[in-house]
C-alpha positions as CSV (number, residue, x, y, z in Angstrom):
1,X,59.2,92.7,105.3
2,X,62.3,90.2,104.6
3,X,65.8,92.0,105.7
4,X,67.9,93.5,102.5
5,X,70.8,91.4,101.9
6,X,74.3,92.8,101.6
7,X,76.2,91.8,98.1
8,X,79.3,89.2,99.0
9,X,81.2,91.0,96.6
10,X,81.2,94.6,97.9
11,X,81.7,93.6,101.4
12,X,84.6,91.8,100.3
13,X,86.1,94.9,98.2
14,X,85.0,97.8,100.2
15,X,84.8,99.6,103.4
16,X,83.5,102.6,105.0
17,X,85.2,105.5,106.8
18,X,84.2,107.2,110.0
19,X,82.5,110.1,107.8
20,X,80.7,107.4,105.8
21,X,82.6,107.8,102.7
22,X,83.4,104.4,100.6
23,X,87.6,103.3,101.1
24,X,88.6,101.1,98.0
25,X,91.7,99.5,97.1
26,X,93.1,100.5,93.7
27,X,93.0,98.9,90.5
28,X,96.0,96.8,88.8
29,X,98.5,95.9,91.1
30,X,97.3,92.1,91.1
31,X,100.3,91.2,88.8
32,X,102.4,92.8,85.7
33,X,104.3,94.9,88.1
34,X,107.0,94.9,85.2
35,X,105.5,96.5,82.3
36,X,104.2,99.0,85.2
37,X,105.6,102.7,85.2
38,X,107.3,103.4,88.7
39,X,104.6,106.1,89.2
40,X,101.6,103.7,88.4
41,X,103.1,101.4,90.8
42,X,103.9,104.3,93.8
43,X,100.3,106.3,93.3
44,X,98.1,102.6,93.2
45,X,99.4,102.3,96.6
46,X,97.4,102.3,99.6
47,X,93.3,102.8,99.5
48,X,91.5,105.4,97.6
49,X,87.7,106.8,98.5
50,X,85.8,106.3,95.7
51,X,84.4,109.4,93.8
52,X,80.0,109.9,95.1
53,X,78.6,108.3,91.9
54,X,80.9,105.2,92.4
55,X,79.8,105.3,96.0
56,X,76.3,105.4,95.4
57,X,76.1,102.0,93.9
58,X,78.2,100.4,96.8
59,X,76.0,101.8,99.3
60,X,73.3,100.0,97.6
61,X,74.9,97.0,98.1
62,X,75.8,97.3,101.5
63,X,72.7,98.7,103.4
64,X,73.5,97.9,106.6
65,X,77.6,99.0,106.4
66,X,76.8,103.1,107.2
């Protein structure tokens, strides 16, 4: 049987945690920081662990990543 292949994209956007639990970086800070609320700006900060039915498609893209 041929070996799976993990998606370019995913492994490129996500990563896993220690508990196996998908690590994302948030959406719309790549520019138009102006017209941003302070707030958006503050909570988009940092990485985010995506909620189980996002995190069931990534894991199917990434099947060797767990």
């Amino acid at each position: 049987m041929p070996k799976m292949k993990t998606k370019s994209a995913a492994k490129k956007r996500f990563s896993f945690t220690a508990s196996g639990r998908v690590k994302a970086g948030p959406a719309g800070k790549r520019h138009g920081m102006i017209k941003r609320t302070a707030k958006f700006v503050r909570d988009a900060s940092g990485a985010m662990i995506l909620c189980d039915s996002d995190a069931k498609i990534v894991k199917k893209y990434m099947p060797y990543d767990r």
